[in-house]
MDAnalysis code that builds the backbone (N, CA, C; Angstrom):
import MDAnalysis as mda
import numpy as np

u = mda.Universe.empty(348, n_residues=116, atom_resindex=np.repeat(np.arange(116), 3), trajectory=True)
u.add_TopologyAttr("name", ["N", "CA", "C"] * 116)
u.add_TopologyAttr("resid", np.arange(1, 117))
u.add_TopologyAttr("resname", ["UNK", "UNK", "UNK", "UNK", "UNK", "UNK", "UNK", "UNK", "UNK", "UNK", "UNK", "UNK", "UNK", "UNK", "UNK", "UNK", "UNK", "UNK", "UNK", "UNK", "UNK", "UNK", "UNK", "UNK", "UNK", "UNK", "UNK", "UNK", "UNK", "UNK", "UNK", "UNK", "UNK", "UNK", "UNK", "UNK", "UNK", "UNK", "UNK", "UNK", "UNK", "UNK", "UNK", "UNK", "UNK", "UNK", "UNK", "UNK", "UNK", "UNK", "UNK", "UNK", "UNK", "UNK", "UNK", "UNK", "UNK", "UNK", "UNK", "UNK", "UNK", "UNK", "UNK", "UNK", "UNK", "UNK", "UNK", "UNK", "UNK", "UNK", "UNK", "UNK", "UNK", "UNK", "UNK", "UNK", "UNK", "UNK", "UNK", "UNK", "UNK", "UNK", "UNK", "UNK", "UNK", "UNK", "UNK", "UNK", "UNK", "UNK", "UNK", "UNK", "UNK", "UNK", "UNK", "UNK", "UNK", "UNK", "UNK", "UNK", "UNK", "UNK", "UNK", "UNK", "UNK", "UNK", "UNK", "UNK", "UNK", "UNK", "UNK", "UNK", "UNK", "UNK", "UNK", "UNK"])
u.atoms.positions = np.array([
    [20.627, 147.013, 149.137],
    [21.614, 146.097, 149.671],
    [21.711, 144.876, 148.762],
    [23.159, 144.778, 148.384],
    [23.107, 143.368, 147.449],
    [23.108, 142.474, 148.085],
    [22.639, 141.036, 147.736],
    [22.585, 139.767, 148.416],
    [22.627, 138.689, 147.194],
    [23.765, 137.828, 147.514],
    [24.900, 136.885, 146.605],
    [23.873, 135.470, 147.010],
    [22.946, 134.562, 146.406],
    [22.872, 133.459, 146.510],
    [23.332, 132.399, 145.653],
    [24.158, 131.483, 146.096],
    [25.410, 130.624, 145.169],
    [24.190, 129.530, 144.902],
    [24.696, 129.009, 144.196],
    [24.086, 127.350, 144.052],
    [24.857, 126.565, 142.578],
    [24.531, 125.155, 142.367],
    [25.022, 124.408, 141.796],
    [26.461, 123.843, 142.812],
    [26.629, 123.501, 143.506],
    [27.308, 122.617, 144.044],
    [27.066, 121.163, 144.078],
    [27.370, 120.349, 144.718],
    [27.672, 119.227, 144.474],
    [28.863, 118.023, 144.438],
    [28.517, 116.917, 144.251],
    [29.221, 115.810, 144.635],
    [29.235, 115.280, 142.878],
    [30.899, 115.289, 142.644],
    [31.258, 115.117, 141.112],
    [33.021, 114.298, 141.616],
    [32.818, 112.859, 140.423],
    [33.692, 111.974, 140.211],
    [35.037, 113.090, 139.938],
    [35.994, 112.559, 139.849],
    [37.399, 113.398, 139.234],
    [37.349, 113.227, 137.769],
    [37.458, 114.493, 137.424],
    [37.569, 114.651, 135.683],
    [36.183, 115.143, 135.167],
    [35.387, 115.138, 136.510],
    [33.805, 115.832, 135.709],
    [33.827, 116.945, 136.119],
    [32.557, 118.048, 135.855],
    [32.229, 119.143, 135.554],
    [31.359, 119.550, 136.406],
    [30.918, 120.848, 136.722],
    [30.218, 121.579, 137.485],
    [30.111, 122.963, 137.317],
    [28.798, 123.390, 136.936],
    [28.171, 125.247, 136.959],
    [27.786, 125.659, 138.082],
    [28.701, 126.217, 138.830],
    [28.071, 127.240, 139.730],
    [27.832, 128.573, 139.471],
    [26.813, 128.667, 140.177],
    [26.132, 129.977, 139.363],
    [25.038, 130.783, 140.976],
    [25.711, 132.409, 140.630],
    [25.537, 133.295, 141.871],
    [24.147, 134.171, 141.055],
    [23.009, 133.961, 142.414],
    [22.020, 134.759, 141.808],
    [22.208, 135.962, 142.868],
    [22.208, 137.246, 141.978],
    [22.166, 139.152, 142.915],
    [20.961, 139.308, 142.481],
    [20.698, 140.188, 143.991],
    [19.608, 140.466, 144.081],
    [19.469, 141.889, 144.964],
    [18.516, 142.787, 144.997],
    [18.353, 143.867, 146.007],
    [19.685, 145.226, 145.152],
    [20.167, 144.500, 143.698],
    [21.114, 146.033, 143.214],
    [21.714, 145.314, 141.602],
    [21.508, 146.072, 140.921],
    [21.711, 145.590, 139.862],
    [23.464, 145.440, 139.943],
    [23.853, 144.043, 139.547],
    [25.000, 143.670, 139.472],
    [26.185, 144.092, 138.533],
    [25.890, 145.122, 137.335],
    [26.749, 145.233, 136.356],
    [27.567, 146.598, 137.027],
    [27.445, 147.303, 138.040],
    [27.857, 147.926, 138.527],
    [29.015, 147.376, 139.288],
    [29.141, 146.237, 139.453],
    [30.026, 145.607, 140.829],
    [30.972, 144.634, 139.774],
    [32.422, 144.617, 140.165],
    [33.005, 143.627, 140.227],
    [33.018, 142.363, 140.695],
    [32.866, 141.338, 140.126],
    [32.531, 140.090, 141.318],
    [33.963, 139.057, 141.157],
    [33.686, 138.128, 141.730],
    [35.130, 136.605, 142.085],
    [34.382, 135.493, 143.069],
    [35.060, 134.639, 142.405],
    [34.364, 133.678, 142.865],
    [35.730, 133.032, 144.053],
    [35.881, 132.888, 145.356],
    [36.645, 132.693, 146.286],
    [36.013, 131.403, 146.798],
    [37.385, 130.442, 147.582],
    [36.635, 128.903, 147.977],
    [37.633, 128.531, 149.538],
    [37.121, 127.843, 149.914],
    [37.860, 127.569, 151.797],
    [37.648, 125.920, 151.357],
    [38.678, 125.704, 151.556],
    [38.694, 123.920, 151.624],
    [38.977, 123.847, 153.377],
    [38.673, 122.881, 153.955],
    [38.428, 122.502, 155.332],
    [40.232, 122.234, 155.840],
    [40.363, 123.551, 157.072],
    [41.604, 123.868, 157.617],
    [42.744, 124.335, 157.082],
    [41.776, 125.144, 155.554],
    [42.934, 126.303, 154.993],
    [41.711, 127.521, 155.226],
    [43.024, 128.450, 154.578],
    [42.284, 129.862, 154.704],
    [41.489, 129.944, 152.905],
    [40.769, 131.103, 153.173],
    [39.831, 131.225, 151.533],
    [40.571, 131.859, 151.096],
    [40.567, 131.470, 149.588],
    [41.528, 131.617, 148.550],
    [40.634, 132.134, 147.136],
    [40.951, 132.835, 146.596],
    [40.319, 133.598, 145.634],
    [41.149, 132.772, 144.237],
    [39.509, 132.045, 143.925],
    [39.818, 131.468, 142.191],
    [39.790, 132.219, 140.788],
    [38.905, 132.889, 140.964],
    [38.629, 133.765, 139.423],
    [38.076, 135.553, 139.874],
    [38.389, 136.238, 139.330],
    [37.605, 137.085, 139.097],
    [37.432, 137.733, 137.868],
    [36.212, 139.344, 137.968],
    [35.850, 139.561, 136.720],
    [35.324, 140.985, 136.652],
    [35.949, 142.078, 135.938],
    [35.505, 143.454, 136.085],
    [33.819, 143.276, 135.102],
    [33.624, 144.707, 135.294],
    [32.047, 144.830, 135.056],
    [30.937, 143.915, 134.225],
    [32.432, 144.205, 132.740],
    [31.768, 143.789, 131.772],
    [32.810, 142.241, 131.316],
    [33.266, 142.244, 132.306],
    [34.154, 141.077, 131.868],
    [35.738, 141.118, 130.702],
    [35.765, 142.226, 130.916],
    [36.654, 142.917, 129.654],
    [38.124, 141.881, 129.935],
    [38.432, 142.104, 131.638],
    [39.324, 141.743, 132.131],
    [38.635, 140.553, 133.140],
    [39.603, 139.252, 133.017],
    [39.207, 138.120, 134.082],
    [40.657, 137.344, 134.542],
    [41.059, 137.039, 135.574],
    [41.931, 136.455, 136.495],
    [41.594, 135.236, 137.195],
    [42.661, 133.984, 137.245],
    [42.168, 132.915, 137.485],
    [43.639, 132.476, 138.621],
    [43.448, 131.875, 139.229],
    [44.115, 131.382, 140.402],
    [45.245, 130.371, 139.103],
    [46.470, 130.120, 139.787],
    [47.208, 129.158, 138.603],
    [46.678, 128.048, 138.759],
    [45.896, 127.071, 139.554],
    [45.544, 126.127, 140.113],
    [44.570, 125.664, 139.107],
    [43.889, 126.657, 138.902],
    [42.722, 126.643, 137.609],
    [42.903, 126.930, 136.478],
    [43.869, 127.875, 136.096],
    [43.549, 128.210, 135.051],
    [43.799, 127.181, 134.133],
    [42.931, 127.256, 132.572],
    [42.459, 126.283, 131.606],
    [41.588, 125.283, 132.052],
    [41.274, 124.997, 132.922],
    [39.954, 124.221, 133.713],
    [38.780, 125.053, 134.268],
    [38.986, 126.438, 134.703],
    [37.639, 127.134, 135.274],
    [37.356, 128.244, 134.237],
    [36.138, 128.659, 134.322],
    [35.777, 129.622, 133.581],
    [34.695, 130.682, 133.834],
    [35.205, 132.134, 134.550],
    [33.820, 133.019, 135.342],
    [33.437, 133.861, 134.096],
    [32.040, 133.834, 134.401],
    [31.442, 134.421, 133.251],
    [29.914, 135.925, 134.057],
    [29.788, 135.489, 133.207],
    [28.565, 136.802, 134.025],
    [27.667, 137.540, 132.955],
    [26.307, 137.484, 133.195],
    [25.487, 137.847, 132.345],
    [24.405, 139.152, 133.265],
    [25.222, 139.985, 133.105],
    [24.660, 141.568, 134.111],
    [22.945, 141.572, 133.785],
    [22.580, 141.029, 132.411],
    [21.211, 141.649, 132.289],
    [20.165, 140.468, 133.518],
    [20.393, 139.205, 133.302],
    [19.950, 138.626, 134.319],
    [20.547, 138.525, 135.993],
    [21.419, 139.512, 136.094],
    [22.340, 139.799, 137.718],
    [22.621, 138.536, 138.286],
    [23.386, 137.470, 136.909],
    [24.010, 136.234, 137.352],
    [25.668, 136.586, 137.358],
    [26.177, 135.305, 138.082],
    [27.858, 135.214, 138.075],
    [27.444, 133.998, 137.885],
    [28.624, 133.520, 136.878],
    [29.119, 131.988, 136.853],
    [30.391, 131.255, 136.974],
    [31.157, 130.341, 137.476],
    [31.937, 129.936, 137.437],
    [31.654, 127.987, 136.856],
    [32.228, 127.899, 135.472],
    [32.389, 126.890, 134.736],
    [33.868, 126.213, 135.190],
    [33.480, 124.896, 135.992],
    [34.434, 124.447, 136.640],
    [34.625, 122.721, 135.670],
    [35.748, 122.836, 135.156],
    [35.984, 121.444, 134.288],
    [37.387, 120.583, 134.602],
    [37.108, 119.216, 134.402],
    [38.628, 118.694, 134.764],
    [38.554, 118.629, 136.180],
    [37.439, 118.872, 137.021],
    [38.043, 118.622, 138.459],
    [38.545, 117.251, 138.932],
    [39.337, 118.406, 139.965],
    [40.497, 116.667, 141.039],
    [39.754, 117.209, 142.103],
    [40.194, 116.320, 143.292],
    [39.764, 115.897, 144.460],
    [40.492, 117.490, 145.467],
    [41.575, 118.108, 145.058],
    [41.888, 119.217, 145.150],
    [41.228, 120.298, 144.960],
    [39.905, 120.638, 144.007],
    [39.425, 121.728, 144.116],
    [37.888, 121.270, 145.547],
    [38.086, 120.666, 145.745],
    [37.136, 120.522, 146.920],
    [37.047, 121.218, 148.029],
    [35.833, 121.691, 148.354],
    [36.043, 123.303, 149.172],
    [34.334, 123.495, 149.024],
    [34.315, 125.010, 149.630],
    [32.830, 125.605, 150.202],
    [33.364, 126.324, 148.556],
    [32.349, 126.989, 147.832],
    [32.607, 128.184, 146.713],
    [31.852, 129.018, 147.601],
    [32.180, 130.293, 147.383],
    [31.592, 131.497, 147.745],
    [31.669, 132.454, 146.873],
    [30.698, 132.885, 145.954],
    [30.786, 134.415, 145.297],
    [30.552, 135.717, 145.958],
    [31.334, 136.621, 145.622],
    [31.667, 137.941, 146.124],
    [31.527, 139.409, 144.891],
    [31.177, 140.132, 145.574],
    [30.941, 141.412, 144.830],
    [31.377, 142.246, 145.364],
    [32.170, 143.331, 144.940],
    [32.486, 144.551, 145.389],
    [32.132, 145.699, 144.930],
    [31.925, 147.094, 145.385],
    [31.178, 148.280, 144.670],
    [31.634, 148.953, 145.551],
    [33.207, 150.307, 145.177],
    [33.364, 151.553, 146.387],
    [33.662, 151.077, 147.611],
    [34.008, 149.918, 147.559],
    [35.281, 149.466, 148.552],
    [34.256, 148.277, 149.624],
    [32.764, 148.348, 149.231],
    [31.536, 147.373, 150.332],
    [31.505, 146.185, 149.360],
    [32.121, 144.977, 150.670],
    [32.376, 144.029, 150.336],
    [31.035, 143.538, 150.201],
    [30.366, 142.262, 149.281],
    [29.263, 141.099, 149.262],
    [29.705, 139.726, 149.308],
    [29.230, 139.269, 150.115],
    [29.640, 137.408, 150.085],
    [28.339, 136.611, 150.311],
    [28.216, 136.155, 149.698],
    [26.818, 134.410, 149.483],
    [27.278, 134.023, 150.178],
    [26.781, 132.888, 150.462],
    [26.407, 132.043, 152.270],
    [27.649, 130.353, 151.417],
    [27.791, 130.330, 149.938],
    [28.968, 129.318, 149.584],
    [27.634, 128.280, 149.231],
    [28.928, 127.273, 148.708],
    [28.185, 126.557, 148.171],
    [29.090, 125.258, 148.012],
    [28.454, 123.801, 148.715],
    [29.910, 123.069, 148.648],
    [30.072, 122.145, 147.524],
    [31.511, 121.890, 147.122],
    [31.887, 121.380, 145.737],
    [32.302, 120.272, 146.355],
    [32.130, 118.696, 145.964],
    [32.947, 117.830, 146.654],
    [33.692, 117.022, 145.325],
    [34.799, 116.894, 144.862],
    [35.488, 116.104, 144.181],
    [35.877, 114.441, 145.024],
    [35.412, 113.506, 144.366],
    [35.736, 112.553, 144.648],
    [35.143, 111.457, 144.292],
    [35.608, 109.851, 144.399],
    [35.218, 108.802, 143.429],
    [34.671, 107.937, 143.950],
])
């Protein structure tokens, strides 16, 4: 059974930076597609980036793109999302997700707060 623990969140000025980064565990991760998805308080979750196995192919929300960056290093069964340029707009829970044969994985999130 895979299990997604997020971390690097935090409280960051507008225009600074932040690594969040998903540790898998219980299944080796290079098998799974992962994305990194976020819920800001009284919207629905919204999917920012994702990333096939090997990363061949990656997709970014328009909101982000040229400011975020998911990465993933299968031999240590990390996900990363390199978040730069933030506004007070990407503020939200992050949650990384994995998929494998249609069984969804979601981490417990991780909260990002933009603001000055």
């Amino acid at each position: 059974q895979l299990r997604l623990v997020e971390s690097g969140g935090g409280l960051v000025q507008p225009g600074g930076s932040l690594r969040l980064s998903c540790a898998a565990t219980g299944s080796s991760l290079d098998r799974y597609a992962v994305a990194w998805f976020r819920q800001a308080p009284g919207k629905e979750r919204e999917g920012v980036s994702c990333a096939t196995t090997r990363s061949d192919v990656t997709n970014y929300a328009d909101s982000v793109k040229g400011r975020f960056t998911i990465s993933r290093d299968n031999a240590k069964n990390m996900v990363y999302l390199q978040m730069n340029t933030l506004k007070p707009e990407d503020t939200a829970v992050y949650y990384c997700y994995a998929v494998l044969y249609g069984r969804n994985y979601w981490g417990q999130g991780t909260q990002v707060t933009v603001s000055s």
